[in-house]
C-alpha positions as CSV (number, residue, x, y, z in Angstrom):
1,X,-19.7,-44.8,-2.5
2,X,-21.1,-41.9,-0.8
3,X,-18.9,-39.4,0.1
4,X,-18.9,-38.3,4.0
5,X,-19.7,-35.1,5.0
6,X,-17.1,-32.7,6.3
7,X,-17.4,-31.4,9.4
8,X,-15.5,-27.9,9.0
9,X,-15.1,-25.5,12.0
10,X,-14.2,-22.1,11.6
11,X,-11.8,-21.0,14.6
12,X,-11.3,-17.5,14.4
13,X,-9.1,-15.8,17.0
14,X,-11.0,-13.1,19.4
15,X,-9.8,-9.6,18.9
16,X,-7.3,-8.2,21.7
17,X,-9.7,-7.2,25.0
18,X,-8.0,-4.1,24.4
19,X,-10.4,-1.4,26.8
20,X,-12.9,-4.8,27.0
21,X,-14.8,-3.5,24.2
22,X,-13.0,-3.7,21.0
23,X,-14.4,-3.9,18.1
24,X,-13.9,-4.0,14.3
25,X,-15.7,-1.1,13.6
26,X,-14.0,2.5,14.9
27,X,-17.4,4.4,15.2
28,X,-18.5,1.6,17.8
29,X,-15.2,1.6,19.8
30,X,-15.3,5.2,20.0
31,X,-18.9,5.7,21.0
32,X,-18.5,2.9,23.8
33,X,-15.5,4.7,24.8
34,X,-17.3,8.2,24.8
35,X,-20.1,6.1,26.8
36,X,-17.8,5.1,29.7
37,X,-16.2,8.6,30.0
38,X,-19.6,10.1,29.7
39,X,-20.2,7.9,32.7
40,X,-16.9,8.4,34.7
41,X,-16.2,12.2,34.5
42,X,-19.2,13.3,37.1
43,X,-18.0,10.3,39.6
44,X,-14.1,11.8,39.0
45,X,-15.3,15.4,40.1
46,X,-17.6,14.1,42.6
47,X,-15.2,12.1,44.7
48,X,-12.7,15.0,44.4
49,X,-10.3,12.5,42.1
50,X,-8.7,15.0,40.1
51,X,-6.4,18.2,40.7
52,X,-6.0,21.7,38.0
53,X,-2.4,22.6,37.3
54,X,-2.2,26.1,35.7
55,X,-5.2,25.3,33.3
56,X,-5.4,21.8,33.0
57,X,-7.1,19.5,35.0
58,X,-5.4,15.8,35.8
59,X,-6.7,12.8,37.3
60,X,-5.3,10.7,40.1
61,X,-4.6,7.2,39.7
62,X,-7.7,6.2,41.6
63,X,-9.8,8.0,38.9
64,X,-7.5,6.4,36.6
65,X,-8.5,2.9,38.1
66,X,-11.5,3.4,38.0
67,X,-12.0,3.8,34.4
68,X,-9.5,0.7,33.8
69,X,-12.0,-1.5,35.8
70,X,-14.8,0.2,33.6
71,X,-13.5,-1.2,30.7
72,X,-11.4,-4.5,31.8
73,X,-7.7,-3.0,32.2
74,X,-5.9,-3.2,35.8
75,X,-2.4,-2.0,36.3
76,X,-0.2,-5.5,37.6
77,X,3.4,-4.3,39.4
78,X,5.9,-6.8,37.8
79,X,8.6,-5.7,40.2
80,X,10.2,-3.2,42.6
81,X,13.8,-2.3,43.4
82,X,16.0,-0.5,45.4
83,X,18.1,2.4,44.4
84,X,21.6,2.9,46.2
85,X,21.2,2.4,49.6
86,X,17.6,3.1,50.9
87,X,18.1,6.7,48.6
88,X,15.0,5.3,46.6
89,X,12.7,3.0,45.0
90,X,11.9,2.1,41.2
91,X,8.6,0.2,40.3
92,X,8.1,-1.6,36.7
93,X,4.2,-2.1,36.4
94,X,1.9,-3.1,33.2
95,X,-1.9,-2.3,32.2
96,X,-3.1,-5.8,31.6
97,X,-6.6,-7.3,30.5
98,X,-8.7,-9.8,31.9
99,X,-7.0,-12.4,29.6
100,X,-3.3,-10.9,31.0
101,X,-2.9,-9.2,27.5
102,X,-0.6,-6.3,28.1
103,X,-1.6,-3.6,26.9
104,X,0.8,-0.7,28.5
105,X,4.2,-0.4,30.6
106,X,5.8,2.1,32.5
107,X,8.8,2.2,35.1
108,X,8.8,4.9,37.9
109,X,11.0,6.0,40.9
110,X,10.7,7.9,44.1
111,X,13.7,9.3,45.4
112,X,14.2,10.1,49.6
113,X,15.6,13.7,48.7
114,X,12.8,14.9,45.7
115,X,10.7,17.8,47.3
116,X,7.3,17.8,47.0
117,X,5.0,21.4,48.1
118,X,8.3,22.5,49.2
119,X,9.1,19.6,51.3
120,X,11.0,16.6,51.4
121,X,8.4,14.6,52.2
122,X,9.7,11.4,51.5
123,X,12.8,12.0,53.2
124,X,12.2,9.8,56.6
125,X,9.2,7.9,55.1
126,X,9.4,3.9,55.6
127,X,10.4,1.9,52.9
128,X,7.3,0.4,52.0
129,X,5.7,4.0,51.3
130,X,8.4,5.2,48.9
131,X,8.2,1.6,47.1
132,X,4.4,1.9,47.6
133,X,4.4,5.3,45.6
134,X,6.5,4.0,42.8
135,X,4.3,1.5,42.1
136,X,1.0,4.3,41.8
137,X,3.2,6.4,39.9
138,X,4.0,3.1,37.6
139,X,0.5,2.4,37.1
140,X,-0.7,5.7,36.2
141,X,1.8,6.2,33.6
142,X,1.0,2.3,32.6
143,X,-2.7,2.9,32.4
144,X,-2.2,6.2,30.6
145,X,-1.3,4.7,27.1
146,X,-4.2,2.7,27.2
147,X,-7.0,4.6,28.6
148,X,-5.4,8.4,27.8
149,X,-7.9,8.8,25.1
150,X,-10.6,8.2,27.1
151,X,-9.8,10.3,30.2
152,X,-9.7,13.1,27.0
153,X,-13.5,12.3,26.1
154,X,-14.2,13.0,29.4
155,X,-12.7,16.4,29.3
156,X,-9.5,15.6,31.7
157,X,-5.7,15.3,30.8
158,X,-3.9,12.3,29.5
159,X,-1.1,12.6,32.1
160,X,-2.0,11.3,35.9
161,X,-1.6,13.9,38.6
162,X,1.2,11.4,40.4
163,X,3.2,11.8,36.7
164,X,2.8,15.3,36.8
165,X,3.6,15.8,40.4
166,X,6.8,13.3,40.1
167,X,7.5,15.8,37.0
168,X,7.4,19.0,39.0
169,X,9.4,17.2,41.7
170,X,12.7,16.3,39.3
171,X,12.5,20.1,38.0
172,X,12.2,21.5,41.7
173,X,8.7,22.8,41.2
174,X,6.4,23.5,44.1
175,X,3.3,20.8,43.5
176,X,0.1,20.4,45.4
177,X,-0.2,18.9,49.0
178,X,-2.4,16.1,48.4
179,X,-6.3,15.6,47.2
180,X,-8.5,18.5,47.4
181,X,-5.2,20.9,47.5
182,X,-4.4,23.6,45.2
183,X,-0.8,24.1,44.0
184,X,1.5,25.7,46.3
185,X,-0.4,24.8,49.0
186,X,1.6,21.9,51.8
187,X,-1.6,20.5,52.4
188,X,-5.0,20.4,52.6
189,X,-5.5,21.7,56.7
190,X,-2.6,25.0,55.5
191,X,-4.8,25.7,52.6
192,X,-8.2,25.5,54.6
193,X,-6.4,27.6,57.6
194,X,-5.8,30.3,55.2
195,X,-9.0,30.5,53.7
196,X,-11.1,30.7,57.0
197,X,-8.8,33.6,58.3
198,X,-9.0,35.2,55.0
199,X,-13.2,35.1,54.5
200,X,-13.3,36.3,58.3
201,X,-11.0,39.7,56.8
202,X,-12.8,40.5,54.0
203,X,-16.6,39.9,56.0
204,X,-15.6,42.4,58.5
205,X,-14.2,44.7,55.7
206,X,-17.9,44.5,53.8
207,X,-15.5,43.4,50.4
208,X,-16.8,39.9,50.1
209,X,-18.5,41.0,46.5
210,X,-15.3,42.4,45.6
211,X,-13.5,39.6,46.0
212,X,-16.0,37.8,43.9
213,X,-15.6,39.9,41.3
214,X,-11.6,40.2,41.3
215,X,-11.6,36.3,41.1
216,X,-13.9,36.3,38.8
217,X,-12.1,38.8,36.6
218,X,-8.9,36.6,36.6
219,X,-10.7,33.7,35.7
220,X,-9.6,31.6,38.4
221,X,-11.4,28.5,40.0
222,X,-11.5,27.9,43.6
223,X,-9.8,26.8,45.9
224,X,-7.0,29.1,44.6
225,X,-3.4,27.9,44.5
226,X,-1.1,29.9,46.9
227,X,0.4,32.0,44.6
228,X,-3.3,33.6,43.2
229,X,-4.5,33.6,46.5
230,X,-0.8,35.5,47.6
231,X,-1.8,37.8,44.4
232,X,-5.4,38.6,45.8
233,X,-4.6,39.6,49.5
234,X,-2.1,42.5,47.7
235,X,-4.6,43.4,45.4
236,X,-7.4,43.8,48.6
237,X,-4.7,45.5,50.7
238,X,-4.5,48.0,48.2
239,X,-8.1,48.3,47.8
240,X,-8.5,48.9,51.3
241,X,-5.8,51.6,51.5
242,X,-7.5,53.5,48.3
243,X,-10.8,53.3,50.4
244,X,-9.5,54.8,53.2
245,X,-8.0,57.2,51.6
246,X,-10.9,58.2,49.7
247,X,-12.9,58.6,53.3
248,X,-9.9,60.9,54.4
249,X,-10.4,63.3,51.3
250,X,-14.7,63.1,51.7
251,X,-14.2,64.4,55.1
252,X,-11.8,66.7,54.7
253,X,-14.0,67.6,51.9
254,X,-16.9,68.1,53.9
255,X,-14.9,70.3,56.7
256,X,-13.8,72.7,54.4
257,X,-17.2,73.1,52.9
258,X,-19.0,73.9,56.2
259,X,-19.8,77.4,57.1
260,X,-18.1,78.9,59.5
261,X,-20.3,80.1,62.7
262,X,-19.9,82.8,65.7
263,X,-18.3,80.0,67.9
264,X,-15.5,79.5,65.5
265,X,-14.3,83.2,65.8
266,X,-10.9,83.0,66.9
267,X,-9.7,84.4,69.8
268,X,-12.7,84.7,71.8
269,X,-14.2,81.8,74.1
270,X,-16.9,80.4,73.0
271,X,-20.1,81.3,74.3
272,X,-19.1,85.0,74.2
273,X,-21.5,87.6,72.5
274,X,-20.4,90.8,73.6
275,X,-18.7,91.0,70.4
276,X,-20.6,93.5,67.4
277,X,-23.2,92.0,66.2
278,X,-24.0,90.0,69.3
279,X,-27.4,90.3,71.1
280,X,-26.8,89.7,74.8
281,X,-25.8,92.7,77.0
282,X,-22.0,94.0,77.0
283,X,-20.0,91.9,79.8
284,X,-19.4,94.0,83.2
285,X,-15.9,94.1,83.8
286,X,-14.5,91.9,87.0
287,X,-14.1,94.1,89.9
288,X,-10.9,94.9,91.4
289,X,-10.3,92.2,94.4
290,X,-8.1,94.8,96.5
291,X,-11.0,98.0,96.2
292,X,-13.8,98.3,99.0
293,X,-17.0,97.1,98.6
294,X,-19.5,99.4,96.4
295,X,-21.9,101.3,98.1
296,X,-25.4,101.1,96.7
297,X,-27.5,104.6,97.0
298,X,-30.7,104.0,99.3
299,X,-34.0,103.3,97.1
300,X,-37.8,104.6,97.5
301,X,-38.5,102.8,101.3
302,X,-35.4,102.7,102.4
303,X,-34.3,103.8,105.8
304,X,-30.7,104.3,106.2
305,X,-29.4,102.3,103.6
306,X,-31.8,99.5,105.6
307,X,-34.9,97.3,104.2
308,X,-38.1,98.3,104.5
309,X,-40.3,96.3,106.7
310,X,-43.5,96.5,104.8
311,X,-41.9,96.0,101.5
312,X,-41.7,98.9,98.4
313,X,-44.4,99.0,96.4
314,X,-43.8,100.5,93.1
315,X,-46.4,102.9,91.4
């Protein structure tokens, strides 16, 4: 009796989609990892995706999408609710894979009366928004503990710029206006308002290299946040007020280094040489309004005091 072939398969479970590229060998996974932030962080700078915060630069959560649709992680909102009355809204939302492995969760909340740039910008906002802003908050923070690594390869922070804003919100911390706005700044049309009058001032002051160079010395990037752009019209105001001074003291300078000439003479109008040293002809005394006329003596020709008809003729 012969004995019947077994027909063995081998089942063997795929590994987690974890970032859609896991692998069993580390080297690999990081390499394809360092590929798709090699990829992303030109398109995150491009599109204006990512804000600096003192020295660090963090993404927003459409960068942060990006790179989760790069490697097969999407953030799903599981639910939303309502804190007090209308006061706020709280979002629960996962990082999930293409198979619905989870693979991160965060919760998040947007309170009515949290200022934001100074505002409290949420304060009369629909409901939907605030619910609406909880959920990208959620999802950035979800996304994060996947994907943070890779947002590092690519030479950005692991915290989202909603996380950090929602941060500097709870501690009363002025944040930045939007996309495209440095801190400090309410948004991006008060920051570009600021600017334009500012380069129009320092053109018509000739100081637009010396701008340059202070902003340059202080190692700042532009656009500047209000606070270093506060800090560099005091430090041109004084440089304008040393320059002006400096072109009171040159001429001064140059006054008291002039020689001094005839006309300067006080006391004595100018014009006037009959002082010593002066070559034209002593000046003939005004005559007296109230004594008669002066007689003048009868020259060679004359006949009684009268003019000669055929003219004198000197020899």
């Amino acid at each position: 009796m012969s004995e019947q072939p077994t027909d063995l398969t081998v089942v063997r479970e795929a590994p987690p989609a974890l970032a859609g590229f896991a692998t069993a060998s580390p080297a690999l996974t990081l390499a394809r990892g360092k590929a798709v932030a090699d990829a992303a962080a030109p398109v995150i700078r491009e599109l204006n995706l990512v804000k600096r915060i003192h020295q660090s630069f963090h993404v927003y959560f459409d960068g942060w999408t990006m790179v989760g649709a790069m490697v097969g992680v999407f953030p799903v909102t599981v639910r939303t609710w309502e804190i007090g009355t209308d006061e706020g809204y709280g979002a629960n939302v996962e990082a999930r894979t293409l198979g619905g492995q989870v693979v991160g969760a965060a919760d998040a909340i947007v309170m009515r009366d949290e200022e934001v740039g100074g505002k409290q910008k949420w304060l009369e906002a629909p409901a939907f928004q605030i619910a609406s802003m909880a959920q990208t908050r959620g999802g950035g923070k979800a996304l994060r503990q996947p994907l943070g690594w890779i947002m590092r390869l690519a030479g950005y922070e692991a915290t989202p710029a909603e996380e950090m804003d929602e941060g500097a919100a709870a501690r009363g911390e002025t944040v930045s206006g939007g996309k495209g706005v440095a801190p400090g700044w309410a948004d991006l049309a008060e920051q570009q308002r600021a600017f334009a009058d500012f380069a129009e001032e320092v053109a018509k002051a000739g100081l637009r290299e010396w701008v340059a160079t202070w902003i340059a010395s202080k190692g700042y990037s532009r656009p500047l946040a209000k606070g270093q752009f506060r800090q560099l019209q005091r430090a041109l105001e004084r440089e304008r007020k040393e320059n002006q001074l400096d072109e009171r003291l040159r001429e001064r300078k140059e006054e008291s280094s002039r020689p001094a000439s005839d006309d300067d003479a006080p006391g004595r109008p100018a014009g006037d040489t009959s002082a010593a040293g002066g070559d034209g002809p002593p000046a003939t005394p005004a005559a007296d309004p109230t004594s008669p006329p002066a007689q003048t003596a009868p020259g060679k020709g004359d006949k009684a005091g009268g003019d000669d008809p055929q003219g004198s003729e000197i020899t």
